[in-house]
N, C-alpha and C positions, 0 to 999 in steps of 0.2 A: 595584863597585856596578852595579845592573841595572835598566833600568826598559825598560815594555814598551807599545809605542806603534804606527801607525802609519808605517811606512818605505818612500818608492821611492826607487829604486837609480838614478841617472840618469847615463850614461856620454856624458860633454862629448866623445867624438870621435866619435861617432854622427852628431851635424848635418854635419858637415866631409863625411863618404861616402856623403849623401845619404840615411841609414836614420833608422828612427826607432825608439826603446826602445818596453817595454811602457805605462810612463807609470801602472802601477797600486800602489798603495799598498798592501803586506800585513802581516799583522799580524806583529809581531816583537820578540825581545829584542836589547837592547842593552847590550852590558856593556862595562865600561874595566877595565881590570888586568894582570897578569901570564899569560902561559900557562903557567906553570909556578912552582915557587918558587926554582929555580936562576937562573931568567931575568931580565935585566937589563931589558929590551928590555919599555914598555906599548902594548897592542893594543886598537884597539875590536873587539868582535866582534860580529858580525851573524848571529844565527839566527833561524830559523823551524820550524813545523812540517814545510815540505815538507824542508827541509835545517837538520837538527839539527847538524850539524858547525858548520855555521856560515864566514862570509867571514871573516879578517881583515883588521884596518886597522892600520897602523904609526903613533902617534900620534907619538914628538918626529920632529922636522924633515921631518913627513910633510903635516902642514896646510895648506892654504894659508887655510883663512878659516873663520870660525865666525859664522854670520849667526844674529840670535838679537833682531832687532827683535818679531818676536810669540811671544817664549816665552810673554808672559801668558795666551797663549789656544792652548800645548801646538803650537805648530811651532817647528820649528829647522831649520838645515840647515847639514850638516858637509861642507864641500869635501876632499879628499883630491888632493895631487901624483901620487902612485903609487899604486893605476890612478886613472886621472884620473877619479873616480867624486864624485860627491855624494850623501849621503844625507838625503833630505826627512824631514824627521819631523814628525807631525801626529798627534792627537790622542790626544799624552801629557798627563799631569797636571802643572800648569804647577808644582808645587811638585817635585815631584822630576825634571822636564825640569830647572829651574835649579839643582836640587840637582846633576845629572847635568854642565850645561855648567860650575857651578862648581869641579867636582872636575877636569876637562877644562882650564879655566884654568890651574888649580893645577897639573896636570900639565904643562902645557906650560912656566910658573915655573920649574918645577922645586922644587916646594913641595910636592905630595904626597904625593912618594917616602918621605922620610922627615923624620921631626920629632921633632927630639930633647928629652927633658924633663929640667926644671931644677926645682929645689927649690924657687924662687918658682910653678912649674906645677903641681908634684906635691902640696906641701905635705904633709899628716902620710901617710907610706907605706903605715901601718898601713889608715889610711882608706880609700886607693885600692889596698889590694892589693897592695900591691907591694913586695919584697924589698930589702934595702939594697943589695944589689950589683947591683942594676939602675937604681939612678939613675943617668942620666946617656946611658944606654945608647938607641940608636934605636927608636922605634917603626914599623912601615909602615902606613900608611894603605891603601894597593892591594895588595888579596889578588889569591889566583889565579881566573881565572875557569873556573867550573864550566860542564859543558852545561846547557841550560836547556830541557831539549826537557820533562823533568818539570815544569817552573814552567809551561809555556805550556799544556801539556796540565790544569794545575791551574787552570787561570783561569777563575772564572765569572765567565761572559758573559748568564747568564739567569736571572733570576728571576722564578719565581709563585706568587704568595702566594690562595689562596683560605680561606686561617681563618685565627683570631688567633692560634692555636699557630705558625704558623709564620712569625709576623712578627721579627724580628731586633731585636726593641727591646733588646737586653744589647749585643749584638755589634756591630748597625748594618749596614747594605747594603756590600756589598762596594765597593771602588771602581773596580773595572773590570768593573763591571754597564754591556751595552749596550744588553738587553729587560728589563723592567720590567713586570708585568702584578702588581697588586694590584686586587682583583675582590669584590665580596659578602660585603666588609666594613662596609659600611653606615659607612664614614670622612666626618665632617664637615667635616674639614680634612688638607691634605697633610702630611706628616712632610717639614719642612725639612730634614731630612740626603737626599731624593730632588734636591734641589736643589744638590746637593753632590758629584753621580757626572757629570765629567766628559765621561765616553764614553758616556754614557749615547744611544741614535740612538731609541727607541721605546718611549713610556710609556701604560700600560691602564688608567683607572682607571676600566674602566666598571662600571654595578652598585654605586655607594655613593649618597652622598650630600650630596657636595658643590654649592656654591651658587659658590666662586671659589676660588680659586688661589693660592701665596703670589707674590710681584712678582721675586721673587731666582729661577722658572722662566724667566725670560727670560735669562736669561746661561747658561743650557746651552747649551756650543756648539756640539752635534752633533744634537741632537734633530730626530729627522724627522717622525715620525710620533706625534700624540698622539690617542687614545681617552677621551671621557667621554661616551659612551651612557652613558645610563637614571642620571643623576644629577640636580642640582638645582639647574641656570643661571641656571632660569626663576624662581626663586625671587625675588618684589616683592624689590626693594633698597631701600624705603621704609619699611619695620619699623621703628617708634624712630626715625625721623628727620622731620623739620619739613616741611610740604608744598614748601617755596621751591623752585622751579626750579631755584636755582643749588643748591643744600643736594643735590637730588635728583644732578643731573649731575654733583657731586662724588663721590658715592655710587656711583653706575654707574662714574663714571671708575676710581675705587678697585676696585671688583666687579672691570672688566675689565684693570687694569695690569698681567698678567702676560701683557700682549700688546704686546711691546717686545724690546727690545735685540737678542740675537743670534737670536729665531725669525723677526724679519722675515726674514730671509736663508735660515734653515735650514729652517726645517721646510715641509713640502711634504705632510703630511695633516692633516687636521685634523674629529672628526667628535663632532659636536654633535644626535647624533638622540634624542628622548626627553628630553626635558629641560623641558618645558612654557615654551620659551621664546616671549616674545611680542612684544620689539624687539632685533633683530642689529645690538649696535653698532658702528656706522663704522669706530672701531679696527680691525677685524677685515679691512677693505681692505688695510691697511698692511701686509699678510702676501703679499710680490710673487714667495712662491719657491712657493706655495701650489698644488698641482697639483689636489689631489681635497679637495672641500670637501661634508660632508653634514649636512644642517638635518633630516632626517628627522621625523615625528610631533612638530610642535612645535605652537605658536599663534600664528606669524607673519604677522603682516597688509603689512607691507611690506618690501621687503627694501634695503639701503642701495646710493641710488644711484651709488656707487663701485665695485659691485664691478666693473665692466667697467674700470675700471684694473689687475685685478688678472689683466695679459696673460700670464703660465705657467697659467692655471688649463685642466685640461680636462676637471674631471668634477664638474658639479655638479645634486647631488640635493636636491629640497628638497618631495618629497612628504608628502601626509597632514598639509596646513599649512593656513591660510586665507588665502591672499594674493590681493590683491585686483587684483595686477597685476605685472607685471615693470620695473625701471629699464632705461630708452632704454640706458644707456652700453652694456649686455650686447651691442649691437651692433658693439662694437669686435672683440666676441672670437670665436676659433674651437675652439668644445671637438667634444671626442669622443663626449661623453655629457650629456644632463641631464634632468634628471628632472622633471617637475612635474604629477604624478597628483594626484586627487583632491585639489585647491583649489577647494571648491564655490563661491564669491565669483565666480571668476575664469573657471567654466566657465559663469555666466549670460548670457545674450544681455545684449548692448548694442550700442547706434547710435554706430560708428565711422567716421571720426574725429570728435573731439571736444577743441574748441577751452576749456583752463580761466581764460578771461578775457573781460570782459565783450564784448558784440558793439559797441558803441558805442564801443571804444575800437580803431583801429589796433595793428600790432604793435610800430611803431616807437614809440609813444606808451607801451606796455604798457615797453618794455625803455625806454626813456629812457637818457643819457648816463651810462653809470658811473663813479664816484667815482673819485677817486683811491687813497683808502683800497682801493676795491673791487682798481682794478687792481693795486694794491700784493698785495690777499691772493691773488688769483688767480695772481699770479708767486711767489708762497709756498709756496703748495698744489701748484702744477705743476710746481715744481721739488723735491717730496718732501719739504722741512721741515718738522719738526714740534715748532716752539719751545713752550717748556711756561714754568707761571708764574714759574721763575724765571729766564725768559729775558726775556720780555714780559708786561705787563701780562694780570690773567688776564682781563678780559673779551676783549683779543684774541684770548686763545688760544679762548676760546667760542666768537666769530665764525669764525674760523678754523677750529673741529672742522663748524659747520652748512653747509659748505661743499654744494650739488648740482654734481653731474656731468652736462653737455651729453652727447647721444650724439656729438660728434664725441671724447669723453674728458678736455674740460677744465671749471675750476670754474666755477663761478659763485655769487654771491649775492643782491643784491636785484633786481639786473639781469637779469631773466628771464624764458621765457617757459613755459610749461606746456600740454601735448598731450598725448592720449589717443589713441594708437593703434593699430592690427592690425599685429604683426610675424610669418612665420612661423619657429618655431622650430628650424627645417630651415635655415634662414640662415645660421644662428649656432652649428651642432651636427650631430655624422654621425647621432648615435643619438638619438631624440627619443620620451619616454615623455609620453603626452599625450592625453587624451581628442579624437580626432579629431572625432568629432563636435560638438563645440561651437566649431569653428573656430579662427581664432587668438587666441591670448590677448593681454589687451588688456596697452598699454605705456607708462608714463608716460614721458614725454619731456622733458627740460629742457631747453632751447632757451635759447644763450649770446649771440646776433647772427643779428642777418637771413640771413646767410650758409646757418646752419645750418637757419635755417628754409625756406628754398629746396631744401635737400637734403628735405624730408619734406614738401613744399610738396604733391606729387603724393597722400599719404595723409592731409593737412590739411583739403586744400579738394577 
């Protein structure tokens, strides 16, 4: 048996003399069986493209341990006595990884090798093929293993589909697809079997006509980089549905759920330009591995005051929109890049700073004593939870999603204070696209405690 996965080689006496391995994962086959068919003796073997020969492993009485806590999500790791080597594996297909550790069990059983059949197994001979004097007689389960420098070299790794001739609805996506570009097919909806390619690291589906996404995209657990230019995000989520607030926010939540599970952690592009979108919702914070994020030619008027929680980011473009300001939190962050051309709204003069509460009332009087409740959801949200209705009642969870971000980076909610003011964008970024001329662009600020208003006290007043 052979499957073909992700492998680094790590040699446990390397730390002892000070050195350190290369620590890099490459792509490789893995096989259990025989080297030969005279041979007694089961070997894992470890090839790759750069060495087709391949390493061997001595499996009985060579093991010392088979760690196998997240097969379900395609890692393993096989420790070996002689040479004192471990082999990491990572993203195999978590069905034939456990196919793979089970035959490996078996092996070390000694249950494998061979399995003899009996007439309650075999039942009519005729049926199974099989000659009368070979009842009784052993079967082997472990053949010899073949080089696999042809399997590796046969593996596709990419596909791109730009017409419907060459969509694989018979056959279906390969399952060690790791680029994926489906383009200008005008698709309304995703093909659930794209949901289904494990190794998949990089999916295109710009140029159709999609409005959302199925929810089973979030358990891809390699996907880095997703592509939906010039489709249809922006598309009202209110079609056919009852005006109610909560009717609508269910509908959005639905639009957006295939922003969860393993992309929080993975994915690290994500580019949303052309899409005639016109509110970026919150969920989209929750994406903390998120490096380059692009809102491009949309109809954004504000953009969610979270995203300055979302501290990996360093490239973000969100020109040819109408936004009418930037959230204070952006000041936690330090990107490389960002973009924010031609937002007519936003390059208007205005008289800053500007206080959005009334002048008659203090600031202490404005924030008053927050709730308990409050502080309870505040220790919620700042600690990354994100309990859903069948964890907690759903209005909490409601309160809980309208969550504003302070620019010191934490929540807040009725407890608040609200500022309009000049930040410049050179602060918070090396590369800064920006009509200079119009000064700095203006910044809402949500202000959690006097503390934080002391910090911006000097652009306030």
């Amino acid at each position: 048996m052979k499957i073909i996965c992700d492998v680094e080689v790590s040699n446990r006496l390397l730390p002892s003399q000070n050195m350190t391995g290369s620590r890099r994962a490459v792509r490789s086959t893995l096989g259990i069986g025989k080297l030969d068919s005279k041979s007694e003796n089961i070997f894992i073997l470890h090839q790759t493209t750069q060495n087709k020969t391949g390493n061997k492993y001595k499996v009985t009485g060579n093991i010392e341990g088979v760690f196998t806590r997240f097969s379900s999500e395609g890692k393993a790791t096989i420790r070996f006595r002689a040479p004192p080597h471990d082999l990491c594996l990572r993203s195999a297909d978590p069905i034939q990884l456990n196919c793979f550790l089970r035959l490996l069990r078996n092996t070390l059983e000694g249950k494998a090798d061979r399995v003899t059949s009996t007439k309650a197994e075999t039942g009519n001979l005729k049926e199974n093929n099989q000659l009368p004097g070979e009842v009784g007689k052993s079967k082997s389960r472990l053949g010899v293993i073949s080089p696999a420098s042809k399997l590796l070299a046969g593996i596709k790794r990419t596909l791109k589909i730009f017409k419907r001739s060459d969509y694989p609805s018979v056959l279906g996506f390969p399952k060690t697809l790791e680029e994926l570009q489906i383009s200008r097919l005008q698709l309304s909806c995703l093909d659930r079997q794209v949901t289904r390619l494990p190794l998949l690291r990089m999916l295109d589906l710009t140029d159709n006509r999609l409005s959302s996404l199925p929810k089973e995209l979030s358990l891809l657990p390699n996907l880095r980089e997703l592509r939906l230019a010039h489709n249809s995000f922006g598309e009202s989520c209110d079609k056919g549905v009852s005006s109610t607030s909560t009717r609508l926010n269910a509908t959005e939540n639905e639009k957006w759920g295939w922003i969860g599970g393993s992309l929080l952690t993975s994915l690290t592009f994500l580019d949303l330009s052309y899409n005639k979108i016109k509110h970026v919702p919150d969920v989209l914070c929750r994406l903390k591995s998120l490096l380059n994020l692009k809102l491009d030619h949309n109809e954004i008027s504000v953009l969610p005051s979270g995203l300055g929680t979302m501290c990996k980011l360093r490239l973000l473009s969100v020109s040819n929109n109408s936004l009418l300001y930037l959230p204070g939190s952006l000041r936690k962050l330090r990107l490389e890049a960002i973009d924010i051309s031609n937002n007519p709204p936003m390059e208007r003069e205005m008289q800053l700073p500007r206080r959005l509460w009334p002048e008659s009332l203090s600031p202490s009087a404005v924030l008053g004593m927050p709730t308990l409740f409050e502080f309870a959801a505040r220790k919620v949200v700042s600690m990354g939870l994100h309990p859903t209705a069948s964890d907690v009642p759903y209005p909490i969870v409601t309160y809980l999603s309208s969550a504003n971000f302070c620019i010191c980076g934490g929540p807040c909610f009725e407890s608040k204070l609200k500022v309009l003011i000049s930040m410049d964008p050179r602060s918070i970024a090396f590369s800064v696209a920006w009509t200079s001329g119009s000064g700095n662009p203006p910044t809402l600020a949500y202000l959690c405690s006097l503390k934080c208003l002391e910090s911006v006290k000097k652009a306030v007043y």
